[in-house]
C-alpha positions as CSV (number, residue, x, y, z in Angstrom):
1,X,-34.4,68.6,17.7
2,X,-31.4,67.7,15.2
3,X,-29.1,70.4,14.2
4,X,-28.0,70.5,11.0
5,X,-24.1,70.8,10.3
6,X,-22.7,73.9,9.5
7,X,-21.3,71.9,5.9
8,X,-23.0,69.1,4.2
9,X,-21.5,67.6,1.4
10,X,-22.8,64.5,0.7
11,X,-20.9,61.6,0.0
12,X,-20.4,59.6,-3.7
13,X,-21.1,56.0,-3.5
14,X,-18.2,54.1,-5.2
15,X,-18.8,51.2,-7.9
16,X,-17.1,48.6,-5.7
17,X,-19.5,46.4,-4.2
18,X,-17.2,46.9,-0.6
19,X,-19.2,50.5,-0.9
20,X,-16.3,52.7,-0.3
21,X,-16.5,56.6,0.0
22,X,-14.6,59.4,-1.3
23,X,-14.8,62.6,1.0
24,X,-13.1,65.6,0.9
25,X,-9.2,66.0,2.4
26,X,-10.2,62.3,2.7
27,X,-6.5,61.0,3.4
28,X,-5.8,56.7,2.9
29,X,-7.0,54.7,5.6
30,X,-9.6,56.9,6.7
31,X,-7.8,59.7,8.3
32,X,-9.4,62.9,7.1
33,X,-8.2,66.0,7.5
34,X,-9.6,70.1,7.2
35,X,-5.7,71.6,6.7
36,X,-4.7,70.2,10.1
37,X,-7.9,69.1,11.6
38,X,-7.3,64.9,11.5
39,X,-10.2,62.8,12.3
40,X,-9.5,59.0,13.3
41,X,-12.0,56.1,12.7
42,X,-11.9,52.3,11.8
43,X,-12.3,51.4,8.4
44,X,-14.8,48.7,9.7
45,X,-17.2,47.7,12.5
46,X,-18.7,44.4,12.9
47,X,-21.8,43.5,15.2
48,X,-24.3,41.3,16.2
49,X,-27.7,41.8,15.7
50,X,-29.8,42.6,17.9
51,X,-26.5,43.6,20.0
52,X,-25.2,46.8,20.9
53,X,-22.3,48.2,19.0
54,X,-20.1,51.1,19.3
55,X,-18.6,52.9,15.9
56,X,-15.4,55.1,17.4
57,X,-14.6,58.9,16.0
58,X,-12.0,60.9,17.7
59,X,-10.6,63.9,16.6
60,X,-6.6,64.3,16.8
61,X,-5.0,67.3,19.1
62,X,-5.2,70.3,17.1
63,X,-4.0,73.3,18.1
64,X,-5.0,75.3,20.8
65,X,-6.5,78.0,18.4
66,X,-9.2,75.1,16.8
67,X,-12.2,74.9,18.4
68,X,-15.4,72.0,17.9
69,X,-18.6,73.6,16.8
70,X,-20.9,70.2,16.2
71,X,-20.3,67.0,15.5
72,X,-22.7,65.4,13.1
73,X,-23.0,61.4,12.1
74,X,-24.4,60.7,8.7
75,X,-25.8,57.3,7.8
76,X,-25.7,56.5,4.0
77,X,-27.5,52.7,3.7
78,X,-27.1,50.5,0.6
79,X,-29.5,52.3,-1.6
80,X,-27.1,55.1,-1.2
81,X,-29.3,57.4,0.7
82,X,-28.3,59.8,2.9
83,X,-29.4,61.4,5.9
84,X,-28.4,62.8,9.6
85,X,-28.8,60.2,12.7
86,X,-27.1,62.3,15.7
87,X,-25.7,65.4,16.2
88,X,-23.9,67.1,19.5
89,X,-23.8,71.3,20.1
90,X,-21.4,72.3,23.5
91,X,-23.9,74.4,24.0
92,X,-27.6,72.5,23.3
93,X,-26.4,68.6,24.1
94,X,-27.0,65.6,21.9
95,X,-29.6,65.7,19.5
96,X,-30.5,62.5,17.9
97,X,-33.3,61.1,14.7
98,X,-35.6,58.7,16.2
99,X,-39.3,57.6,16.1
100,X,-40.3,58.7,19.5
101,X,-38.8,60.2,22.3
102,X,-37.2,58.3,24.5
103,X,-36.8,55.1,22.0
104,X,-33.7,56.6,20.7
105,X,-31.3,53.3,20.2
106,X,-28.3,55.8,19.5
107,X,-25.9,57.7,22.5
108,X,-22.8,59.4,22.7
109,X,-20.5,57.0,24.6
110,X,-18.1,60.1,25.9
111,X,-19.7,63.7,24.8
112,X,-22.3,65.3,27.2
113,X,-21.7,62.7,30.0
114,X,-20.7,65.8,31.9
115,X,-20.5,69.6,31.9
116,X,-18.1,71.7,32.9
117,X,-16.1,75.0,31.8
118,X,-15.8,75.7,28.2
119,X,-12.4,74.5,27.8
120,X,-13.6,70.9,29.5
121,X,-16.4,71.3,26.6
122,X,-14.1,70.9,23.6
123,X,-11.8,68.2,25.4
124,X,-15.2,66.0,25.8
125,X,-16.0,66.9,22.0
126,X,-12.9,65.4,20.6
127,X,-14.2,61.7,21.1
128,X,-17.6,61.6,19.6
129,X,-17.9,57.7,19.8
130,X,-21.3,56.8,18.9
131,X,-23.5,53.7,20.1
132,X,-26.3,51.8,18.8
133,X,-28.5,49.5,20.5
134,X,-30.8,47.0,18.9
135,X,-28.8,46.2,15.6
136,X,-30.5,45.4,12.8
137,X,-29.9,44.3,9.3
138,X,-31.2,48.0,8.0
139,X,-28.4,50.0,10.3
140,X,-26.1,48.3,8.3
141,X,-24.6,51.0,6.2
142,X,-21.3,53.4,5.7
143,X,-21.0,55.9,9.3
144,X,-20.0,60.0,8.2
145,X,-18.1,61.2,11.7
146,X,-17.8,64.9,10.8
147,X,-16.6,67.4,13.5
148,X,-17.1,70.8,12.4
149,X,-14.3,73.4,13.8
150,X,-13.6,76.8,13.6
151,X,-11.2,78.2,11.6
152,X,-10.6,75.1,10.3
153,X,-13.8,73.8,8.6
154,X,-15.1,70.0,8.6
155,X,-13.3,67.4,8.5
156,X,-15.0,63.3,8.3
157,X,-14.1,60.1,8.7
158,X,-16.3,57.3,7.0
159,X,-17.1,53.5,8.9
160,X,-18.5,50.6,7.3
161,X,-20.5,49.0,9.7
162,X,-21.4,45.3,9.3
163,X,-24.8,43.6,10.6
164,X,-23.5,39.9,11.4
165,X,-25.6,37.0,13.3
166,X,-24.2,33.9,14.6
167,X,-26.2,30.5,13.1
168,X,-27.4,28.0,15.4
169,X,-26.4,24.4,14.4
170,X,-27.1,21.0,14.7
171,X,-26.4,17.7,12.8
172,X,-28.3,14.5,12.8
173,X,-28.6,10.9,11.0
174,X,-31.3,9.9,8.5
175,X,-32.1,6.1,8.6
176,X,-32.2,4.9,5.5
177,X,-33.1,1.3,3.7
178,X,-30.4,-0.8,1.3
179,X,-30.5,1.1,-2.0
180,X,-28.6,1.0,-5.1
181,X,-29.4,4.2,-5.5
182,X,-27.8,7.4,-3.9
183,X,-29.6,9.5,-1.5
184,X,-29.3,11.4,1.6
185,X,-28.2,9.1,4.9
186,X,-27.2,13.1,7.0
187,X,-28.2,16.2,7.0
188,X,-26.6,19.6,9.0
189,X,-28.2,22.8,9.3
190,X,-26.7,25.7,10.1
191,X,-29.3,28.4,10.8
192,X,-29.7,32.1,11.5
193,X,-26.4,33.1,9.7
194,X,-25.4,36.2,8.2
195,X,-23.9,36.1,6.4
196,X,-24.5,32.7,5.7
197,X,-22.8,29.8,6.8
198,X,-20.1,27.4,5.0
199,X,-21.1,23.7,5.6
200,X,-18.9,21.0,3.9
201,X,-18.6,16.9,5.1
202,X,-15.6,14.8,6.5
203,X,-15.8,11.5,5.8
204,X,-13.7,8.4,4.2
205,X,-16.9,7.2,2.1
206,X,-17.4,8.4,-1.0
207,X,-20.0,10.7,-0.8
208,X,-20.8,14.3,-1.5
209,X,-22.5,17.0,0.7
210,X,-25.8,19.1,-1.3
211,X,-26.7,22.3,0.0
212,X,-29.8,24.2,-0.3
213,X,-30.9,28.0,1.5
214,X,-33.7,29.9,2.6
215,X,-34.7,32.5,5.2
216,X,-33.7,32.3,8.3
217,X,-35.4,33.3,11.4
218,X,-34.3,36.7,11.8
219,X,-34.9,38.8,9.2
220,X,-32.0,39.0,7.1
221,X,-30.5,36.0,8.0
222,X,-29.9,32.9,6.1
223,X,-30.3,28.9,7.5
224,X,-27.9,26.6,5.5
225,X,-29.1,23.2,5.1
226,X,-27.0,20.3,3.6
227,X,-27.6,16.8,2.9
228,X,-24.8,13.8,2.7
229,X,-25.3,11.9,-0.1
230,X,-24.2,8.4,-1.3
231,X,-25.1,4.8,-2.2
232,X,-26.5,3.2,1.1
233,X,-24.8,-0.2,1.4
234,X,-24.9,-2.3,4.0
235,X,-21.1,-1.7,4.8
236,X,-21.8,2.1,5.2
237,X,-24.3,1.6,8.6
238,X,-22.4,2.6,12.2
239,X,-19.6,5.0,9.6
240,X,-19.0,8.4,11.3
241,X,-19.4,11.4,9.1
242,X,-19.0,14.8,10.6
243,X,-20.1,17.9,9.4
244,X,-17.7,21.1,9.4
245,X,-19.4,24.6,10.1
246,X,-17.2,27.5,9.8
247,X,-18.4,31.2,9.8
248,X,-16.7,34.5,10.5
249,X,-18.4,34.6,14.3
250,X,-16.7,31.5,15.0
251,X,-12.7,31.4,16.7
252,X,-12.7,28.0,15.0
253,X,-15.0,25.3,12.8
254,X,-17.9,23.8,14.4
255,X,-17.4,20.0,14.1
256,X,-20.4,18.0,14.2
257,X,-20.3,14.0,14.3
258,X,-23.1,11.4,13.0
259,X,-23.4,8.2,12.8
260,X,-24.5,6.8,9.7
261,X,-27.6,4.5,9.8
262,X,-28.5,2.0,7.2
263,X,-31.5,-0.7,7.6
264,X,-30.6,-3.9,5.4
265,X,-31.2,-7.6,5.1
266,X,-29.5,-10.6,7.3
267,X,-25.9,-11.1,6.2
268,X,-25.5,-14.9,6.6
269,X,-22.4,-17.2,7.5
270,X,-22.7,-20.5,8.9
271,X,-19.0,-21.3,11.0
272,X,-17.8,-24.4,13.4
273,X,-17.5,-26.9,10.9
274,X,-13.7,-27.9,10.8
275,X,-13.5,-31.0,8.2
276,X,-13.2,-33.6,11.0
277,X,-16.5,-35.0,11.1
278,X,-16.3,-38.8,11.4
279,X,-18.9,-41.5,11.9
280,X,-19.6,-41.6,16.0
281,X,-18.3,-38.4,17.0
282,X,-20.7,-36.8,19.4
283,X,-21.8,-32.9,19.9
284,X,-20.5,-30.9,16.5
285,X,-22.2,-27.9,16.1
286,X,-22.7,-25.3,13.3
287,X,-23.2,-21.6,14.2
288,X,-25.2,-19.4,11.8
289,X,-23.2,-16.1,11.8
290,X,-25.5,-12.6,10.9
291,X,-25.1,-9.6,10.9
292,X,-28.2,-7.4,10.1
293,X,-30.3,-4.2,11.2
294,X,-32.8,-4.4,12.7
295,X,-31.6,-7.5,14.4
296,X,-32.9,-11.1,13.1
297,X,-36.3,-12.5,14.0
298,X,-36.1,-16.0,12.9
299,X,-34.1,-18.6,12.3
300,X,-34.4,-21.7,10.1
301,X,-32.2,-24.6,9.7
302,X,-32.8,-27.1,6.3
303,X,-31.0,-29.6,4.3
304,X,-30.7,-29.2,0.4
305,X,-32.0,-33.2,0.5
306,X,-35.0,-32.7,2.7
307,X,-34.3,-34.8,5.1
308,X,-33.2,-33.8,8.0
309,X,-31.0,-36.0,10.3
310,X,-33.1,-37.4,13.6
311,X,-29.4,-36.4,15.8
312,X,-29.3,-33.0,14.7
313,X,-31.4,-30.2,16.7
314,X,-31.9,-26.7,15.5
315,X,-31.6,-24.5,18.9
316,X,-32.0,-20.6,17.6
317,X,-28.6,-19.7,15.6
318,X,-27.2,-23.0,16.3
319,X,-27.4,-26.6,14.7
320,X,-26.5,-29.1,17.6
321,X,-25.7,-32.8,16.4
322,X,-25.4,-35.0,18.8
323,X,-24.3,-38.0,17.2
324,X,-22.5,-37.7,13.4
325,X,-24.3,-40.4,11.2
326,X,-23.9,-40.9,7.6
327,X,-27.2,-38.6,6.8
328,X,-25.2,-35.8,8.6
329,X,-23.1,-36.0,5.2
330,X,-25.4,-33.5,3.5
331,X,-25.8,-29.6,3.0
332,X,-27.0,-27.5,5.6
333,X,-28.7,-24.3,4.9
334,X,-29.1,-21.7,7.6
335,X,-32.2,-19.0,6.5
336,X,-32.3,-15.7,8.6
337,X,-35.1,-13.0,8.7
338,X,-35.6,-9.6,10.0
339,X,-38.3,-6.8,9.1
340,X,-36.1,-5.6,5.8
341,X,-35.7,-9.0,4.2
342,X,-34.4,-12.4,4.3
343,X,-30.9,-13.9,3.9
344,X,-29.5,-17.7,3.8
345,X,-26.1,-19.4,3.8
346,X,-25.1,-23.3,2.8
347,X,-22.3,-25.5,4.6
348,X,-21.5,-29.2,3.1
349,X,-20.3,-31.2,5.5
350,X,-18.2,-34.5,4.8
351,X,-18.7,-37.6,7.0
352,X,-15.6,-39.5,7.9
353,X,-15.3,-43.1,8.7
354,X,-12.4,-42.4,10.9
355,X,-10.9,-39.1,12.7
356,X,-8.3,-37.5,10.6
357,X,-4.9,-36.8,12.5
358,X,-4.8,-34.0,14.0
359,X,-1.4,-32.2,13.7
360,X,-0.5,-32.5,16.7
361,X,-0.3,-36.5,16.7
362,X,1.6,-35.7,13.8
363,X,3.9,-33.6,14.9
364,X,5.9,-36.2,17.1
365,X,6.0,-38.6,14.2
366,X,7.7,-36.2,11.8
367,X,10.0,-35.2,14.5
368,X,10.7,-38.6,15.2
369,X,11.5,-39.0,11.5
370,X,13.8,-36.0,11.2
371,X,15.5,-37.2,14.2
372,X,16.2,-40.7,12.6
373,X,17.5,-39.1,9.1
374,X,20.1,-36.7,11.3
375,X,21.2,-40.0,12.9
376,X,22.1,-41.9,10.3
377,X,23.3,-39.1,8.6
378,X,26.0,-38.7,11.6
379,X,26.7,-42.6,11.7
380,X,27.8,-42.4,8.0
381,X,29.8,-39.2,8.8
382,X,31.5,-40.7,11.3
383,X,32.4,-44.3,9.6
384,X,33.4,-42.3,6.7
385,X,35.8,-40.5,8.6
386,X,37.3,-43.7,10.4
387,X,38.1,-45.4,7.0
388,X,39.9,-42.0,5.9
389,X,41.7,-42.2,8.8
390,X,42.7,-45.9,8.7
391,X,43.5,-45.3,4.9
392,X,45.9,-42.2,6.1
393,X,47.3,-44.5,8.5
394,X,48.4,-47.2,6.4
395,X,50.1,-44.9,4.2
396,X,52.2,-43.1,7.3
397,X,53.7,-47.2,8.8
398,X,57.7,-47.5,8.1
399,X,58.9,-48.7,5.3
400,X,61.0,-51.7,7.1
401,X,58.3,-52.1,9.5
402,X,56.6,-55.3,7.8
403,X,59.4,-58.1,8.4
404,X,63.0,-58.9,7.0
405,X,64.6,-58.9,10.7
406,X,66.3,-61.2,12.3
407,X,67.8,-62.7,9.1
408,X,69.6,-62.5,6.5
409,X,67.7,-60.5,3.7
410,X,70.4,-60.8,0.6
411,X,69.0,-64.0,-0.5
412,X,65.7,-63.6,0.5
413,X,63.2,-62.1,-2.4
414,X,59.3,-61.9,-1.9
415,X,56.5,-63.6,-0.5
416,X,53.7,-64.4,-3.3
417,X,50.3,-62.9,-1.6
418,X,48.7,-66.1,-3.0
419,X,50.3,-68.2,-0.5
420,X,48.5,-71.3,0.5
421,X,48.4,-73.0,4.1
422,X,47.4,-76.7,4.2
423,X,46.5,-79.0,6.9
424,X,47.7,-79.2,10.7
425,X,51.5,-78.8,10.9
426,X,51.5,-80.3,7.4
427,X,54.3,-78.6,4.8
428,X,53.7,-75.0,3.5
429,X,54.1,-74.0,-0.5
430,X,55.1,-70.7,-1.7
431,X,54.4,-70.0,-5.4
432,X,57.4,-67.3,-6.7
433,X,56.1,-64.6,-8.8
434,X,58.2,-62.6,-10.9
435,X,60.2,-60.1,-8.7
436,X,59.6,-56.7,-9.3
437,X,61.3,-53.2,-8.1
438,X,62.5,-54.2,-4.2
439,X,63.0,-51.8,-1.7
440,X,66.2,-51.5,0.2
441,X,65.1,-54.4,2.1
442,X,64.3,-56.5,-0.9
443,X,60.8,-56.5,-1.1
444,X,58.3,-55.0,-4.0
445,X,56.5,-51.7,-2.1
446,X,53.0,-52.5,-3.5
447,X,53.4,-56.6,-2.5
448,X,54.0,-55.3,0.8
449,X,51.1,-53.3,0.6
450,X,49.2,-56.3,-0.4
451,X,50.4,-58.2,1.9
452,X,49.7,-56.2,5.1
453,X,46.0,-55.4,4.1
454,X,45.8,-59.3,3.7
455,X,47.1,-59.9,7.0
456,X,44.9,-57.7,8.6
457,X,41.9,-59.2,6.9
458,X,43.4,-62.9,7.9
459,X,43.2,-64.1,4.6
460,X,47.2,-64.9,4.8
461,X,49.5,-65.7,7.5
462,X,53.1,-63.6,7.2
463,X,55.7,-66.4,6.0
464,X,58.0,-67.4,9.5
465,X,62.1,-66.1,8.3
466,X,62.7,-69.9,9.5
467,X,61.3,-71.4,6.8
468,X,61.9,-68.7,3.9
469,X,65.8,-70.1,4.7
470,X,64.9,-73.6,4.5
471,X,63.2,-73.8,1.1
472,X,64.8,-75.2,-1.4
473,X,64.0,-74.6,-5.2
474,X,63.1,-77.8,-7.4
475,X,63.4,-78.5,-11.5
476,X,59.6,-77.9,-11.9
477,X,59.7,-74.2,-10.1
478,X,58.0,-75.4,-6.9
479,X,60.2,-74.9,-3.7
480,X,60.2,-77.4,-0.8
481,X,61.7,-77.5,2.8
482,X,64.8,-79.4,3.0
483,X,63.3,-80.5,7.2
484,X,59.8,-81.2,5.9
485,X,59.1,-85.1,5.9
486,X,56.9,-85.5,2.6
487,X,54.8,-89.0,2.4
């Protein structure tokens, strides 16, 4: 049996698609009061379907002289019906609306646990928390708590509780062939969701996530499909995408990795030719590189000539010549083939006659070279500097230090740098020049000069101060000894 309460006024379904409620002595934040009669509830409930879920109601301390007749809950559901789902009396218990007896999914949580005096009867009354068992997306709705007192009248407080389901989700590659076109290489589905679930792609290729939705397995709940979508290239195959899930059930996003998975033709190179092939030289080899999915399943080695050379021997990915001959100066062609297509790559080789040098036979030489240049380059330093330093030396000697002593220097005047010597301890000639500015010991600075760099070449022998007494000048300007016996 469901009592009725005392005072029904039903409640007026507000535009807002939030589905709000305006009661009477309805205060802000769902406090509602009857003068001084305050009733407390949550503005929202969330829970899980299929779960159990508690909506709370308690009535604040009123005064001694208010006493609880009934609580009531009301249930309004989107269509904006209302209609009475439990009800408690002190005196006849809970009541509550269900299909049979027994298969009620709603209970008081505190209120006729336990019985006791009258007074113990109101205290239990004031918390008139009600749960529900088996949620389900049609208990969804806005919760009336109204406490009927006396003098006081009713007062309510309105819930909005929320039916929510946790997806399921899972992530997963979709092998796909070389295309110029775009289409899906990953797909993510989130499913069961309510509501449902945001799924978006991380990834540094340049694709984009498409989502569809339909039904999910509950009813009421939605399963969130989405595709990643771009050109499949061969470059894309082992990437790692990961799909983000986020939903309100979750603490934090739901990150799901793939790896991306692309089938596509052999992708040739041929390597191990280093441009130092020469006529004789034994084992060169020639490496076809590929790279491919699914992995190759043949391999064929050719010459752009047709003729292959009798020293070279195919063995799998590798060309083997044993001895380099002049028809090894030709074109190789390395064909590959797996179960997508076919792929081929060309090498020309150039036969030598004789090895080229190899830098590290040069390297000595062109050290040996630099060494030389910085050798000479220091021999010239230093015989530069020893002529600039025999130069300043010259310069620096005494003025007095080239002859004169010993005699008597008034009547002497200056030696002529052209002086001649002749024969064996044979007579000596002097040729006079015209005397020029004489130093204070009678001889011309720059004749000096002369004469000392003469000296030291031995072009000229200094004149003895013996014989520059003894000479005697004759009518046709030559001078003769007076001792010398002429024949």
């Amino acid at each position: 049996m469901l009592w009725e309460p005392l005072r029904s006024l039903p409640p007026r379904l507000l535009p807002d698609s939030t589905v709000g409620y305006i009661l009477p002595h309805c205060l802000h934040g769902f406090l509602c009061r009857a003068q001084d009669v305050q009733v407390r509830v949550p503005p929202e409930v969330r829970g899980y379907l299929g779960g159990t879920v508690q909506l709370p109601c308690h009535l604040l301390p009123p005064g001694p002289e208010v006493r609880v007749s009934q609580v009531t809950w009301l249930h309004v559901d989107a269509a904006g019906t209302s209609k009475s789902v439990a009800a408690f009396h002190p005196s006849y218990g809970p009541s509550f609306r269900g299909p049979k007896p027994g298969e009620e999914r709603l209970s008081f949580v505190t209120a006729g646990q336990s019985t006791g005096t009258r007074q113990g009867t109101e205290i239990e009354l004031r918390d008139a928390t009600l749960a529900l068992r088996g949620l389900t997306v049609e208990d969804e709705g806005n919760y009336t708590c109204e406490f009927a007192t006396f003098p006081s009248g009713t007062s309510r407080g309105v819930t909005w509780l929320r039916a929510i389901a946790q997806p399921q989700n899972h992530a997963e590659t979709q092998e796909v062939t070389l295309s110029l076109e775009p289409m899906p290489v990953a797909r993510c589905v989130s499913e069961g969701g309510r509501p449902p679930a945001r799924i978006s792609w991380v990834s540094s290729l340049d694709g984009e996530g498409r989502q569809s939705q339909m039904s999910g397995p509950v009813p009421g709940t939605v399963t969130v499909t989405s595709r990643y979508t771009l050109v499949p290239l061969s470059r894309v195959d082992g990437v790692k995408v990961t799909c983000k899930v986020e939903h309100e059930s979750f603490e934090e996003p739901i990150l799901l990795p793939v790896t991306l998975s692309v089938r596509y033709p052999p992708e040739v190179s041929i390597s191990g030719y280093d441009d130092n092939w020469y006529l004789g030289r034994g084992e060169a080899t020639l490496s076809c590189d590929v790279r491919s999915k699914p992995e190759p399943t043949g391999y064929d080695w050719s010459t752009t000539a047709g003729v292959f050379p009798a020293s070279a021997v195919a063995q799998g990915p590798q060309l083997i010549i044993h001895s380099v001959d002049k028809l090894v100066n030709t074109t190789f062609i390395c064909t590959v083939t797996n179960a997508v297509g076919t792929g081929r790559a060309e090498q020309v080789v150039l036969v030598r006659d004789t090895p080229r040098a190899s830098p590290r036979d040069v390297g000595p030489v062109v050290w040996g070279a630099v060494g030389g240049t910085l050798l000479v380059l220091l021999l010239l330093a230093g015989g530069s500097l020893a002529f600039i330093l025999l130069r300043v030396r010259r310069r620096r000697k005494s003025p007095g230090g080239g002859g004169g002593g010993g005699g008597d220097s008034s009547g002497g005047g200056p030696y002529d740098p052209k002086t001649q010597v002749f024969g064996n301890g044979g007579p000596v000639f002097w040729t006079p020049t015209a005397p020029g500015p004489l130093k204070p010991d009678g001889k011309d600075e720059e004749d000096e000069e002369d004469e000392e760099e003469k000296a030291e070449e031995g072009l000229m022998l200094p004149p003895p101060k013996a014989l520059e007494d003894d000479m005697e000048s004759q009518l046709d300007g030559s001078l003769i000894s007076r001792r010398a016996i002429y024949v």
